[in-house]
Every structure is written in structure tokens, then in C-alpha cells.
N, C-alpha and C positions, 0 to 999 in steps of 0.2 A: 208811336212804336213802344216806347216804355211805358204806356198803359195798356196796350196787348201782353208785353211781358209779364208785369205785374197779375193779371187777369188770367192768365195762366196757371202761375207759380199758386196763384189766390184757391183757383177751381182743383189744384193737384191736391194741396194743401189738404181743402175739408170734405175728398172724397178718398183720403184715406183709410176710412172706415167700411167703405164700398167694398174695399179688395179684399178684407179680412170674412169672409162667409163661412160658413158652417159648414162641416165636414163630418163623416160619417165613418165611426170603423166597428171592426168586429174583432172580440178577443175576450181578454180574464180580468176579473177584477183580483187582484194580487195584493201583496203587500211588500214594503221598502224594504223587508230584511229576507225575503227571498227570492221578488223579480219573478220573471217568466216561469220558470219553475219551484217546484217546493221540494225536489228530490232530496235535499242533505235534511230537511227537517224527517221526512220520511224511511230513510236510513237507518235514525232511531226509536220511531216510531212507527209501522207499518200500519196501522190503527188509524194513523190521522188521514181525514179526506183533505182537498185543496181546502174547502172551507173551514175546517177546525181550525186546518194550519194557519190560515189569512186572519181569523179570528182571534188565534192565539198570539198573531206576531201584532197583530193592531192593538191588543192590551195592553202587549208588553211594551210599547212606545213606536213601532213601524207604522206608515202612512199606507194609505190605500195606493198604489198602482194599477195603470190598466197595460196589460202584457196584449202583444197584437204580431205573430213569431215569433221574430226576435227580440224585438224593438219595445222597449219597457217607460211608460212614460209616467211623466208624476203627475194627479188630478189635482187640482185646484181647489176643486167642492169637495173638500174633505167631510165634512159636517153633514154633505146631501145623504138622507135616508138612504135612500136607492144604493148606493155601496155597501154596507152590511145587510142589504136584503139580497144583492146577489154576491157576496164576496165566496170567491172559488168558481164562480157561476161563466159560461159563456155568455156575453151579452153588448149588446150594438150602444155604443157611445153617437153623439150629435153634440159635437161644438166646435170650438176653435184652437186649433194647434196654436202656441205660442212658444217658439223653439224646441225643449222636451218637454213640455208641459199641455196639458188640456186643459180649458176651462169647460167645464160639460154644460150642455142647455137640457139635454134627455137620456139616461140611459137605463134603457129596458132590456128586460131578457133576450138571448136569441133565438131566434124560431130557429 
């Protein structure tokens, strides 16, 4: 009996990685100092598209976010190209949620 237990606990253990799968959303590449929208940057400037904005606040020290409604999450791959090629852009993220965080595997334009 306590090597069925064991044999259990053991197969739970190392297919915790099994339940962690890839996941797919659609939404903004944004940035950390204006979240799902860019409206108060815009206020003072009516010139700026989402993209300047997201380019200007990622100079200034803000992280790329991916905005999806309401719901604002912080990406992981900071460093991945593909973020300042679509930053302001709609575009479909593939990875893995990890509380508010994404770690992204693919993120391309949205059709």
C-alpha cells in the first residue's frame, strides 16, 4: 500500500508540467506607465498614436505590457523583438500565464 502511495505522489509530482499548456489571447502591446489605455498621455498630446506613446514610455524606463480588456499583464520577454515591432499594435500572444505575468512562446500581429 505505501508503495502505491508513494507511486502516486511520485507520477503527480513530475507531470506537473503537463498542466501548465499554452494559451492564447488577443489584445495591445502596451506599456507599465499607461496600462490598457494611453488616454492621459494623449490629453497632452493629441499627436501621439498608441505606438509613440508605448515607445516613449518604454524609453523613459516603463516595461512592455500586454493589455487584453481590462485585464493588463506584465510579459516576461522583455528583450523579445516582436514587442517593439508591434508596440501599440493589436496582436495574438501564445504562452503561459503565470499569475499576472506571461511568459510568451509567439507573439504575432492580429489578423
Amino acid at each position: 500500500m505505501k508503495r502505491i502511495v508513494l507511486t502516486v505522489v511520485a507520477a503527480m509530482v513530475c507531470s506537473g508540467g503537463v498542466f501548465a499548456a499554452d494559451q492564447t489571447w488577443t489584445g495591445t502591446i502596451s506599456d507599465s506607465m499607461c496600462g490598457a489605455t494611453h488616454k492621459a498621455m494623449l490629453e497632452h498630446n493629441k499627436n501621439l498614436t498608441d505606438r509613440s506613446c508605448t515607445e516613449a514610455c518604454v524609453k523613459g524606463g516603463a516595461k512592455y505590457v500586454f493589455a487584453s480588456g481590462d485585464k493588463v499583464y506584465m510579459l516576461e520577454n522583455q528583450k523579445d523583438a516582436a514587442l517593439a515591432q508591434y508596440a501599440g499594435q493589436k496582436v495574438t500572444i501564445t504562452g503561459e500565464l503565470q499569475g499576472d505575468s506571461i511568459k510568451a512562446t509567439k507573439i504575432a500581429q492580429a489578423k
